[in-house]
C-alpha positions as CSV (number, residue, x, y, z in Angstrom):
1,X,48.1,119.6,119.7
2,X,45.2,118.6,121.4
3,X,44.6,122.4,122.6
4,X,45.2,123.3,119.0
5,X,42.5,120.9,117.8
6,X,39.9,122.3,120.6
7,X,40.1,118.5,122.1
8,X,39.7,119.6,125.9
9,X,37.4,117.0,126.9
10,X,36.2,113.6,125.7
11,X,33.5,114.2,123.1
12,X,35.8,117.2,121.7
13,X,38.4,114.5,120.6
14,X,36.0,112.8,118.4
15,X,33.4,116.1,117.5
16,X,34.0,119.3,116.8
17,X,31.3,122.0,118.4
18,X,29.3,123.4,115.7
19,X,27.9,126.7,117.4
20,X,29.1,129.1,120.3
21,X,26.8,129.9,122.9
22,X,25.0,133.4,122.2
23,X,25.1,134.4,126.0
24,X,28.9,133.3,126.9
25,X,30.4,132.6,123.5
26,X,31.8,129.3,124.5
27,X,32.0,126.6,121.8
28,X,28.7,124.3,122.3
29,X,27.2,121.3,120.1
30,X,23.7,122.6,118.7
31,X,20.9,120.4,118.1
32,X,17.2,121.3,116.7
33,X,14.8,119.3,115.1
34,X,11.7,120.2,112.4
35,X,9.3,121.5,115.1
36,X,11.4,124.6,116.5
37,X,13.3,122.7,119.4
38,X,16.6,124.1,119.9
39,X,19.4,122.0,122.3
40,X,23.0,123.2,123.6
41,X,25.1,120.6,125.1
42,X,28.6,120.8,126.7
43,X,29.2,117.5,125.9
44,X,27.8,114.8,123.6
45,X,26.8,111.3,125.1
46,X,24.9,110.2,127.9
47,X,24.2,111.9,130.0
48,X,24.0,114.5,127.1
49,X,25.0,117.2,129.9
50,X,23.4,120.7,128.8
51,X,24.7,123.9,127.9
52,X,23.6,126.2,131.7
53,X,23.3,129.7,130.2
54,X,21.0,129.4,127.1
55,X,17.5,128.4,126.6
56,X,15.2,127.5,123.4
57,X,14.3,131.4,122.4
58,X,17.6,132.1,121.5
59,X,19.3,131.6,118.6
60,X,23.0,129.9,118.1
61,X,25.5,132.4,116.7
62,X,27.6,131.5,113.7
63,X,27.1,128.7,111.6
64,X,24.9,125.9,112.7
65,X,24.6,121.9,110.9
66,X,21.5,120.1,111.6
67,X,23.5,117.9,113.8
68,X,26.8,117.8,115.3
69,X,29.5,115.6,113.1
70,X,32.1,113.4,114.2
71,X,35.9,114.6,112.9
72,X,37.5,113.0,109.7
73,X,39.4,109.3,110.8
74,X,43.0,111.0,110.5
75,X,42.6,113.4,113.0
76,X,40.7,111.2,115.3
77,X,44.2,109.2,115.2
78,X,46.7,112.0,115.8
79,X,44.2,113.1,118.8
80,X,44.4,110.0,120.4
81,X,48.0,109.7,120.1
82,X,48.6,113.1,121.5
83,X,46.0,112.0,124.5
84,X,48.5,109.5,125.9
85,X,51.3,111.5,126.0
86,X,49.6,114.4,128.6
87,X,49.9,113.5,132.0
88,X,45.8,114.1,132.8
89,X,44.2,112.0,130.1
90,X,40.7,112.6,128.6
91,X,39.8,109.0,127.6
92,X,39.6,106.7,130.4
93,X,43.1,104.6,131.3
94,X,42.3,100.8,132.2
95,X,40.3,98.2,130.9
96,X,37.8,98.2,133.8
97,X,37.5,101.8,133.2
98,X,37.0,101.5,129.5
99,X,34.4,98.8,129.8
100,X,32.6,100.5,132.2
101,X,32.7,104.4,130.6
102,X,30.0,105.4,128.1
103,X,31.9,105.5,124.5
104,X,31.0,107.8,121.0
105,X,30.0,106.4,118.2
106,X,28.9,107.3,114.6
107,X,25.8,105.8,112.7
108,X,26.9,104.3,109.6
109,X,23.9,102.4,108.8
110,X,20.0,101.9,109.2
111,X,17.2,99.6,108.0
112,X,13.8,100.5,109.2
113,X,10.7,98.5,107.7
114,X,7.9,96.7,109.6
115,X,8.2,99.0,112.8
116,X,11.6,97.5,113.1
117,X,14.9,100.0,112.7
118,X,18.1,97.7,112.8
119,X,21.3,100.5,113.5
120,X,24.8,99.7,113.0
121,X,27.6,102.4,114.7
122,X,31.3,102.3,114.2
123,X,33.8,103.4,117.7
124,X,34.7,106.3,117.7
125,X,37.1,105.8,120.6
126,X,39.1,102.5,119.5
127,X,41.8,102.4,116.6
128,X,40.3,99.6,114.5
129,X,36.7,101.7,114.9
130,X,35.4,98.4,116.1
131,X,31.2,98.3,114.6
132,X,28.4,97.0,116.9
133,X,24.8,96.1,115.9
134,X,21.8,97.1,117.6
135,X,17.7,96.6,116.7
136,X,14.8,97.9,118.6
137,X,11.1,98.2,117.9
138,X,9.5,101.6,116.7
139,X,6.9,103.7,114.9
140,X,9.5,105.4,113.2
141,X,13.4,105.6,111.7
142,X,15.0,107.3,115.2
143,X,18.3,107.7,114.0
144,X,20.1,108.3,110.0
145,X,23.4,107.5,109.0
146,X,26.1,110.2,110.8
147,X,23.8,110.8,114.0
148,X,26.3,110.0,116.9
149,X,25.3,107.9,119.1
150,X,26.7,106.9,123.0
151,X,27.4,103.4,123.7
152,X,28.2,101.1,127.2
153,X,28.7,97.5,126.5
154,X,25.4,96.6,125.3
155,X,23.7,99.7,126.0
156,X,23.0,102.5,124.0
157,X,21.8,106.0,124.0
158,X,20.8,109.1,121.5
159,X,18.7,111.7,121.2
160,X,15.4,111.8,119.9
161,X,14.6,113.8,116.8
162,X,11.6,115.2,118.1
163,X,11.7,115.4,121.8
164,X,15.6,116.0,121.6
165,X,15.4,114.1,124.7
166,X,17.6,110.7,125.8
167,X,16.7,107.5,124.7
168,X,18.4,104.6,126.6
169,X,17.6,101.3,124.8
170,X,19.2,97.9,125.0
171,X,18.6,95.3,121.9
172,X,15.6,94.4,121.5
173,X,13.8,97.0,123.2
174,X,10.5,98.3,122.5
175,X,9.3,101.9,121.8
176,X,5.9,101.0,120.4
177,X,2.9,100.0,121.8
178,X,2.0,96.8,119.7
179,X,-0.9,95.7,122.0
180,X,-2.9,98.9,120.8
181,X,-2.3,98.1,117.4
182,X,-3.4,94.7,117.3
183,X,-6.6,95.5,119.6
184,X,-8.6,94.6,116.8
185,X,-6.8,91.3,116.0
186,X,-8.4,88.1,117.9
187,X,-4.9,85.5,117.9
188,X,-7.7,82.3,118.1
189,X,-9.1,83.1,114.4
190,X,-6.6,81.4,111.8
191,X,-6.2,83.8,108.8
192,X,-6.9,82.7,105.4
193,X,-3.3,83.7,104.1
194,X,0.1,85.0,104.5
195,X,-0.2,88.0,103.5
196,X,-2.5,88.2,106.1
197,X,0.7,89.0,108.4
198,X,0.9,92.5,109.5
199,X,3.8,94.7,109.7
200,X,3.6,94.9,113.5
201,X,3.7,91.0,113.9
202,X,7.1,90.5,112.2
203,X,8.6,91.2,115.5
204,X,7.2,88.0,116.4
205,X,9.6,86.0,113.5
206,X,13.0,87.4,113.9
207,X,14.4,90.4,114.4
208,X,16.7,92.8,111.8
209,X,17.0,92.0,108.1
210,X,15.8,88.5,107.1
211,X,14.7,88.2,110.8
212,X,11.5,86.4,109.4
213,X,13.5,83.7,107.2
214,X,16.0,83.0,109.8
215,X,13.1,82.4,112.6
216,X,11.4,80.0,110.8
217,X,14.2,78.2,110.0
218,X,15.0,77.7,113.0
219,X,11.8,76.0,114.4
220,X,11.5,73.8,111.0
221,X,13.1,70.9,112.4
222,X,10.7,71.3,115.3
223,X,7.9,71.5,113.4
224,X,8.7,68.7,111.1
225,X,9.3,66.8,114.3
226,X,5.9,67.7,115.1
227,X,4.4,66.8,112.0
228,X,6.0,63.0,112.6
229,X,4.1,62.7,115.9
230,X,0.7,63.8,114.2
231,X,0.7,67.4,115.8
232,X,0.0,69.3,113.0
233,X,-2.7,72.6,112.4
234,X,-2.5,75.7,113.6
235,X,-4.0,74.9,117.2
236,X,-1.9,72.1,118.4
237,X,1.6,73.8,117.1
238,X,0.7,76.9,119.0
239,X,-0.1,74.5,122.2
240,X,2.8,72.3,121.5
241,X,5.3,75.1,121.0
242,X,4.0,77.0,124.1
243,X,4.5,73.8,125.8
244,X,7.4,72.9,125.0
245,X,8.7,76.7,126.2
246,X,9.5,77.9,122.8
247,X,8.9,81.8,122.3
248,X,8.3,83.7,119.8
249,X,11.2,85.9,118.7
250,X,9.4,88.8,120.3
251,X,9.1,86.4,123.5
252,X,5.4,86.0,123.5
253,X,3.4,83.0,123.6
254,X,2.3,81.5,120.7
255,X,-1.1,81.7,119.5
256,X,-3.1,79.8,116.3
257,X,-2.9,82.9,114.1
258,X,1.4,83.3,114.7
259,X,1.2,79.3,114.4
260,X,-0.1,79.5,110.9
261,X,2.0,82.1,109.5
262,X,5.1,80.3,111.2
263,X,3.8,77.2,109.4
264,X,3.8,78.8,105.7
265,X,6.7,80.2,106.3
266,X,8.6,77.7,106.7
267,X,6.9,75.3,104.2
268,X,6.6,72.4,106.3
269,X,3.5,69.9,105.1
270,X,1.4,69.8,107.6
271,X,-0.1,66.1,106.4
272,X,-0.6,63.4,109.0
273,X,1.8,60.4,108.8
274,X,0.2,57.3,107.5
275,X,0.5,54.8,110.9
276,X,0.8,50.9,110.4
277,X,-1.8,48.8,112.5
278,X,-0.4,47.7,115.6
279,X,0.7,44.4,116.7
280,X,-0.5,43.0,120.2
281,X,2.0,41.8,122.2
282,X,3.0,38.7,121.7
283,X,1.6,37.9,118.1
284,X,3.6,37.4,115.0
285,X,3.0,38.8,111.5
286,X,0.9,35.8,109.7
287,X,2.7,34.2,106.8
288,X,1.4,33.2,103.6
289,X,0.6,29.7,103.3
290,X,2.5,28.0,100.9
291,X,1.0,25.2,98.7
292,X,1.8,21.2,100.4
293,X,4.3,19.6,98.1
294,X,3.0,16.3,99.3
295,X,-1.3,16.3,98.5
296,X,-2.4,14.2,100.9
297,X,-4.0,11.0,99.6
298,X,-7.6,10.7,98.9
299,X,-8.9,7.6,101.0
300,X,-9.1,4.7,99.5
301,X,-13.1,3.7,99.1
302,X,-14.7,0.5,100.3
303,X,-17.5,-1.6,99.3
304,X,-20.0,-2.6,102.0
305,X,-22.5,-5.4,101.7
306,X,-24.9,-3.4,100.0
307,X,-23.0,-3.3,96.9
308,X,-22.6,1.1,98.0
309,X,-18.9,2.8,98.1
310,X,-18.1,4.5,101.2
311,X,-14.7,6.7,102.1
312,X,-12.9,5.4,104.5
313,X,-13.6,8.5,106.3
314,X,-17.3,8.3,106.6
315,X,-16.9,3.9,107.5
316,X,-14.6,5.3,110.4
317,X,-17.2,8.3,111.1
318,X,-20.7,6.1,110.6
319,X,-19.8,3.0,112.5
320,X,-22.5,0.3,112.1
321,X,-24.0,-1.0,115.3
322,X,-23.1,-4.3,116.1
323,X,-26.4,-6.2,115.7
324,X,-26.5,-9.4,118.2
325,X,-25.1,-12.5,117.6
326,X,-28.4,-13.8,118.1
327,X,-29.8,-12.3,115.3
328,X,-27.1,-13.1,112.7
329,X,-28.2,-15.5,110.3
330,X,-25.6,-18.5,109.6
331,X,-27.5,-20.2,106.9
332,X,-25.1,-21.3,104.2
333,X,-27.4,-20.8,101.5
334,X,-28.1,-17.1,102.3
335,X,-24.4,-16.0,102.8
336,X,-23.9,-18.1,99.3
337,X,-26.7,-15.5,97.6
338,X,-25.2,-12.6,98.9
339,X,-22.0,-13.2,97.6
340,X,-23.1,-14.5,94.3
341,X,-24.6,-10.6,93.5
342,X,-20.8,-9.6,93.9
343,X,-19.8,-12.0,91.1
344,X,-17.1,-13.6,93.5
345,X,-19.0,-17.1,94.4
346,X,-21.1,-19.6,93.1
347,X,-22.7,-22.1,95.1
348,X,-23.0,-25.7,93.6
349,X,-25.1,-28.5,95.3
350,X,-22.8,-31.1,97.5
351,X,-25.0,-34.0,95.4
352,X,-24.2,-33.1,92.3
């Protein structure tokens, strides 16, 4: 079966060669791009192992697709299930062997905006055509849906449309020079807006679709926390984050200009908390007074000789010198006038 399907090695149980080779006639996988490249391989995957006997000035014989395309699901099953029965298997035996071995896979999707291209492939190799995810930085869409790409763990590898050379990226990776395109930028200056935000600076707030939403909602608690400690602006959330060794999602520092969009875009106010004036230690919060149930009695006032009324209060306060003994008079008659003026006494004569 596998002999009848061409399957005699591993890339031919999953694609079938779409030309023969003009100078031996052998069935090759044919690759050319829009400027004039032409590419035979023997097999597909790294590490894309060409075609010996033919060159880019001659032309493939029969007919030729664009690219190479993976065979429909059903036969990719009965190929696999005549593979183990032979006794010299194509596909590697073992799981150590598996893991390690580079594996076909077929594009099935592609988002590429803000110099970002987020791929997803589908196994070619496994039953249940297991789909991994992969996102990497570039000028321009690298791969379209059906491009076959080679995969190893975390890995991955395909060729490039216009050099039709490999390209071995891991997630993440970057195929664009952002530092020349943002030569011009200076990161100190705060912008005046979001849409400000240039394409190439996304990378900086997620990666993939709704990278930007999901990064900066994931630093919002941080920045609210921020915000409740009084770091707020543009300036001190760039130190602060830098500080506190958070990256951007591109894993650069952060600077004032990538601190303000972060800010907006997450919506967090950026309004200092109003702060209660402190306490010394040791003092208690003063309470209001509250009105004496019991008014205090008004002294009682007291007449002194000279017929004047004086608080008790002041008598206490203005104490009268003591004037000598000497110089007290203790005629009858004169104590008898000054007491008369009160209206208390009269004096009457002893004769009469």
């Amino acid at each position: 079966m596998l002999k009848g399907y061409g399957a005699t090695s591993y890339s031919r149980c999953f694609v079938s060669p779409n030309a023969s080779c003009p100078v031996c006639g052998q069935p090759v996988y044919f690759y050319a791009n829009e400027h004039g490249s032409r590419v035979f391989f023997d097999e597909l995957g790294k590490p894309w192992a060409k075609h010996p006997c033919t060159d880019n000035e001659r032309p493939a014989s029969g007919s030729v697709r664009t690219r190479p395309s993976s065979r429909p699901v059903a036969e990719i099953k009965e190929i696999l299930a005549a593979e183990q029965k032979i006794e010299q298997r194509i596909l590697p035996v073992g799981r150590k062997a598996r893991r390690d071995a580079w594996k076909l896979a077929v594009v099935v999707e592609v988002h590429f905006a803000d110099f970002g291209m987020e791929v997803h492939v589908e196994d070619l190799s496994s039953q249940n055509h297991q789909k991994y995810r992969f996102f990497i930085y570039c000028d321009q869409p690298l791969l379209v849906e059906g491009d076959l790409v080679s995969r190893r763990r975390e890995t991955f590898s395909f060729l490039h449309p216009q050099s039709l050379e490999d390209t071995t990226v891991v997630n993440g990776d970057r195929l664009v020079d952002f530092e020349a395109l943002e030569k011009d930028i200076d990161p100190s200056i705060i912008p005046g807006d979001v849409s400000e935000l240039l394409p190439s600076e996304r990378r900086h707030f997620g990666s993939g679709s709704g990278g930007t939403a999901k990064m900066s909602g994931t630093l919002r608690s941080v920045l609210e926390d921020f915000a409740k400690k009084g770091i707020v602006g543009s300036k001190l959330v760039s130190h602060y984050l830098n500080e506190t060794g958070r990256a951007t999602a591109d894993g650069s520092p952060w600077t004032p200009r990538l601190a303000f969009f972060l800010i907006v875009l997450s919506g967090v106010s950026q309004e200092k908390p109003v702060r209660q004036k402190k306490r010394t230690a040791g003092s208690k919060p003063q309470k209001a007074r509250k009105p004496n149930a019991r008014a205090k009695k008004r002294p009682r006032s007291s007449v002194n000789l000279s017929g004047n009324s004086v608080s008790q209060s002041a008598k206490k306060t203005h104490k009268p010198r003591s004037e000598p003994a000497a110089r007290l008079s203790s005629d009858v008659d004169e104590w008898a006038r000054m007491l008369s003026r009160l209206g208390r006494v009269s004096r009457t004569d002893d004769d009469n």
